[in-house]
C-alpha positions in Angstrom: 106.2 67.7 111.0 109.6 69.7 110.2 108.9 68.6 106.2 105.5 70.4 106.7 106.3 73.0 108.4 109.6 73.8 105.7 107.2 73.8 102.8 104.4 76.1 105.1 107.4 78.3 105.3 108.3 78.4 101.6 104.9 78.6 100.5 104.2 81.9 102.8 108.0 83.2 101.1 107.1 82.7 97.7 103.5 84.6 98.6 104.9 87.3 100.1 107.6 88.0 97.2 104.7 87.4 94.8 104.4 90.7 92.8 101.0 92.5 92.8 100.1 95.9 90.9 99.6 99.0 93.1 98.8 102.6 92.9 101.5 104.3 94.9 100.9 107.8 95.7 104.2 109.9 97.4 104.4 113.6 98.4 108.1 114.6 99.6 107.0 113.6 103.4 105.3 110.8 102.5 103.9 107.6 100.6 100.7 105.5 100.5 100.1 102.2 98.7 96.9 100.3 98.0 96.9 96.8 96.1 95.0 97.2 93.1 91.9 95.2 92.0 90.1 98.2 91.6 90.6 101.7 93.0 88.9 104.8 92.6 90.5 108.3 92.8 89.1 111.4 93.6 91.5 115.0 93.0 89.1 117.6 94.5 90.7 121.6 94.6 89.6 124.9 94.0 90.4 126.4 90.5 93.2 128.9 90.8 91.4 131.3 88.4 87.7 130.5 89.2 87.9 129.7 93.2 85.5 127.1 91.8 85.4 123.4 92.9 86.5 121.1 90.6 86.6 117.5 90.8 88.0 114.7 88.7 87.3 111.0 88.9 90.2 109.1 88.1 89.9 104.8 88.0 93.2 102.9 89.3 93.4 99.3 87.9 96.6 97.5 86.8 96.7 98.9 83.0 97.0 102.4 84.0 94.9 105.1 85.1 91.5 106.5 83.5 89.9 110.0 84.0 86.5 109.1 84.0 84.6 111.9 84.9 85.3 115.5 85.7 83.0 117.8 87.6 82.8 121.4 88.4 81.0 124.5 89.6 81.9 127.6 87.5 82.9 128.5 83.8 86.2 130.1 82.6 89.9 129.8 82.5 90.6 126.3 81.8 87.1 124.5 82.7 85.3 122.6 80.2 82.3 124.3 78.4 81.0 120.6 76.8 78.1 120.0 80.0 76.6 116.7 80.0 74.6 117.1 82.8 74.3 118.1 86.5 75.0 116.6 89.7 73.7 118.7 92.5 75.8 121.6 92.3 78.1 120.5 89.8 78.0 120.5 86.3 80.1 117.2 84.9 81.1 115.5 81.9 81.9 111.7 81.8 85.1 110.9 80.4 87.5 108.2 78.8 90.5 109.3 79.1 93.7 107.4 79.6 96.7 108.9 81.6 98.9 105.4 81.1 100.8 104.3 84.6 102.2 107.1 85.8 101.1 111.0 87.0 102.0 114.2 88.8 100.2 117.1 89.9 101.4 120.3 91.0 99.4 121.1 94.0 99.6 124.7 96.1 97.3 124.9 99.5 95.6 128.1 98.2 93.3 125.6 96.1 92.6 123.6 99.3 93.7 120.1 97.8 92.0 116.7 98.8 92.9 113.7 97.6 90.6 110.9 98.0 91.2 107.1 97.4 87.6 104.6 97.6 85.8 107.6 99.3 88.7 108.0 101.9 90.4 111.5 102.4 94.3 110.1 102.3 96.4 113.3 102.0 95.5 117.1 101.7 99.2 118.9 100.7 100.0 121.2 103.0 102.8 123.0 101.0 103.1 123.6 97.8 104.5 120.8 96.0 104.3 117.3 93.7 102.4 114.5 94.1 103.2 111.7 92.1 100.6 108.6 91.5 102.0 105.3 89.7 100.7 102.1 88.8 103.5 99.2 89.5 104.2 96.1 90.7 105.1 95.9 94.3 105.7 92.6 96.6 102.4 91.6 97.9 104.4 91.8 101.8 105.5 95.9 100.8 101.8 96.5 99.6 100.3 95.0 102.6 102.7 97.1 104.7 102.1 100.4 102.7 105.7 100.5 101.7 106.3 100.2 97.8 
């Protein structure tokens, strides 16, 4: 019974040390961490020139991040002109774009920030401020506890 419970022990060790990959996203306050298989991101804010909505579609998976789609209400300063179509309110364009492992945006509460992970609102920056997003590998015991 000891023998069995010894190698139950080491067995739930070695899984708990096992590396997984993660999107970890911190602010200076705090951090959130979600085990990757596959994760959808959503950056929603107003343009700072426009006061428009924009919103872009980002997919999380362990090679990296991919802007997928962008959507948006308004033309001008910085906003794409290319329209592939409409969604409701919105015009969009479908993207592939790859942003590799690791990204920070610059985020100021005048454009009324949201950002959304698998349809979830998770953090909406209340100062101004960074907020980095990164793909890595994090112990499966720190991803399940949200600390990476």
């Amino acid at each position: 019974m000891k023998r069995a419970l010894f190698f139950f022990a080491i067995i739930l060790l070695v899984t708990a040390v096992f590396p997984v990959n993660s999107l970890v996203i911190t602010t200076k306050s705090s951090s959130y961490v979600y085990h990757l298989g596959e994760v959808w991101l959503r950056i929603e804010y107003n343009h700072s020139v426009e006061h428009s909505e924009v919103i872009e579609v980002i997919e999380v998976n362990s090679s990296g991040m991919f802007v997928r789609k962008m959507l948006w209400k308004d033309f001008g300063a910085g906003l794409p002109e290319d329209i592939q179509g409409r969604e409701g309110d919105y015009y969009y364009k479908v993207i592939d774009q790859p942003l590799g492992k690791s990204l920070d945006y610059w985020f100021i509460p005048f454009n009324r920030p949201q950002i959304v992970v698998n349809n979830a609102s998770v953090i909406r920056p209340p100062t101004p401020g960074l907020v980095h997003f990164r793909v890595e590998r994090c112990p499966l015991i720190l991803t399940a506890l949200g600390r990476c």
